[in-house]
N, C-alpha and C positions, 0 to 999 in steps of 0.2 A: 706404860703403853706396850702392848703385844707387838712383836715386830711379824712382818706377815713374811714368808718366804715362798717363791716360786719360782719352777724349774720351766726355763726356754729353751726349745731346741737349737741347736746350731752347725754349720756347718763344719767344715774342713779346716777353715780361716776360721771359728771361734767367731762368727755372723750371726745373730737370728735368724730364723729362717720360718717359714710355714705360718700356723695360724698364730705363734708368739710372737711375732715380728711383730715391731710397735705399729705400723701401718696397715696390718692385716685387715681386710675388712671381711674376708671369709672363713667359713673355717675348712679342715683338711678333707673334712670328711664330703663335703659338699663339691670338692677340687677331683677327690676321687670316684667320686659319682658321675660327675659329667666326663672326665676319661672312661669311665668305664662304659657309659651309655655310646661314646663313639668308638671307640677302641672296641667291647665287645658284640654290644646290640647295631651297630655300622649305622647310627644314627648322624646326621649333617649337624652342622654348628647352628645354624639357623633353627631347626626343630627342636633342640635339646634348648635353647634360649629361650624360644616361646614356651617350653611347656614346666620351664624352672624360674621364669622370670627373670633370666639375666641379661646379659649386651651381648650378642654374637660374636663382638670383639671378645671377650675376655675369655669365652667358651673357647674361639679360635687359640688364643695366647694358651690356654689350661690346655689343651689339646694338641701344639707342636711344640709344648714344656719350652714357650719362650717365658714364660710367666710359673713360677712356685715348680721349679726346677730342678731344687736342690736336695739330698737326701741326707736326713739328719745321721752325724758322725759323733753328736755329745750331746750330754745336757746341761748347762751351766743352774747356778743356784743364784736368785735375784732377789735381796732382803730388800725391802720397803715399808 
């Protein structure tokens, strides 16, 4: 049997972190889209929800980096 190996980002503490975290349900790229729609196009959380289909919560949370926070410092190697 071929053993499969991949690599998770993580933090400082040696954490998953971003779209390899085992709970992720989005990905980075999607996290960095919606900051960039507020942060540079001075779009509201509400607007950028409706026109991406997410929760205005989590737009809010992506948006004052209470939420996917963290910037990757390693990459660990994950055989399974």
């Amino acid at each position: 049997m071929e053993k499969i190996i991949r690599l998770v980002a993580t933090n400082d503490r040696g954490m998953r972190i971003g779209e390899t975290h085992h709970r992720a349900k989005y990905p980075d790229a999607l996290v960095d889209k919606v900051r960039d729609m507020h942060e540079d196009m001075g779009m509201g959380y509400g607007a950028i929800a409706k026109e991406l289909g997410l929760s205005k919560s989590i737009v809010r949370d992506w948006c004052r980096y209470s939420l996917r926070a963290h910037s990757c410092a390693n990459w660990k190697r994950i055989v399974g």
